[in-house]
C-alpha positions in Angstrom: -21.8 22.6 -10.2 -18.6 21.6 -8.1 -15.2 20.9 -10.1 -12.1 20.1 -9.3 -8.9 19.3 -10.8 -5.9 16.6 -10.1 -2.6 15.7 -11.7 -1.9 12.0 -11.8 1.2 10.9 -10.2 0.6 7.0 -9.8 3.3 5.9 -12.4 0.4 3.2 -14.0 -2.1 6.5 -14.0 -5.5 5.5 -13.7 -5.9 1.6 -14.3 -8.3 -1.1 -12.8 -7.8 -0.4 -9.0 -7.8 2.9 -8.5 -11.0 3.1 -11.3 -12.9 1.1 -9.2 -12.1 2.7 -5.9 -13.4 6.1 -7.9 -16.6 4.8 -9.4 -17.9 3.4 -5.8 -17.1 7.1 -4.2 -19.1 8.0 -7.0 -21.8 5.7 -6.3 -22.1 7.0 -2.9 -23.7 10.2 -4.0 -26.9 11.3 -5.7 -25.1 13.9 -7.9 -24.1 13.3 -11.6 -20.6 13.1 -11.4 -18.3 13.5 -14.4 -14.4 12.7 -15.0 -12.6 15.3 -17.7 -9.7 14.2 -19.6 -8.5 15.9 -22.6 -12.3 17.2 -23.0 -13.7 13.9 -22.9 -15.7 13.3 -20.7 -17.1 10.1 -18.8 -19.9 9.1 -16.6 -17.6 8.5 -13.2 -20.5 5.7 -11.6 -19.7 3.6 -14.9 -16.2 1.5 -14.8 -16.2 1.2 -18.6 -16.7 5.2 -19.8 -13.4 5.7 -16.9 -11.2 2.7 -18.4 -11.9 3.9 -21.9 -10.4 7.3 -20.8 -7.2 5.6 -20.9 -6.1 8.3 -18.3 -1.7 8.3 -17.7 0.7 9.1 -15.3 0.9 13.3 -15.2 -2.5 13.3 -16.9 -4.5 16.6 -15.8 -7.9 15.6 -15.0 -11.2 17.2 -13.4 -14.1 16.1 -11.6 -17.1 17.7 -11.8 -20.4 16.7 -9.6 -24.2 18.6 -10.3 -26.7 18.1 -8.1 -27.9 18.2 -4.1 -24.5 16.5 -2.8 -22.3 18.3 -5.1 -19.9 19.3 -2.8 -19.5 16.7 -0.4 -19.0 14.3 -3.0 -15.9 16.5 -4.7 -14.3 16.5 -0.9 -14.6 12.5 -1.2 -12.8 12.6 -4.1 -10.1 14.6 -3.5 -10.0 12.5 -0.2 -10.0 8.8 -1.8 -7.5 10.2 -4.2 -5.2 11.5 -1.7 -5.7 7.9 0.0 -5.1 5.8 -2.6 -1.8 7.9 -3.5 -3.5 8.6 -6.8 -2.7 12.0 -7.4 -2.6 15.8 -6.6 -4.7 18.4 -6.7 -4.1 20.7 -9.6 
C-alpha cells in the first residue's frame, strides 16, 4: 500500500470540479484507490462516495492506492493536485 497525505488550500475545498478531475486519475489505474478524511473513507473511482465526504478548505486528507500500480498512481495524484491548485502535500 502507497499513502499519501494533502492539506486543502482551494478556498471551496474539494467540490464538483476538482472531484471529478480526481476520480478520472483514479480511473486511470488498476489499483484500489481510497480518499481519507476524518477516518472516513471513500472509493476515489466513485464521484458520489468523494462528494459525500464533504471535504473543506484546510481539510487534511490522504490517499491511499493497493495494488500493481500503486505508486505510480499516488505520483498522479499528487501531480493533478498540484495542477489543479488543489492543495499541498502534508
Amino acid at each position: 500500500m502507497e499513502e499519501c497525505k494533502f492539506i486543502i488550500t482551494d478556498p471551496a475545498g474539494i467540490h464538483a470540479r476538482p472531484a471529478s478531475i480526481l476520480v478520472q486519475t483514479a480511473n486511470q489505474f488498476v489499483s484500489n484507490i481510497d480518499i481519507v478524511f476524518r477516518e472516513r473513507t471513500a472509493n476515489l473511482k466513485s464521484i458520489i462516495g468523494v462528494m459525500a465526504l464533504g471535504i473543506p478548505v484546510h481539510a487534511v486528507i490522504s490517499i491511499r492506492a493497493t495494488g500493481a500500480d500503486e505508486e505510480s498512481a499516488i505520483k498522479a495524484f499528487s501531480e493533478a493536485i498540484s495542477e489543479q491548485k488543489l492543495g499541498d502535500r502534508y
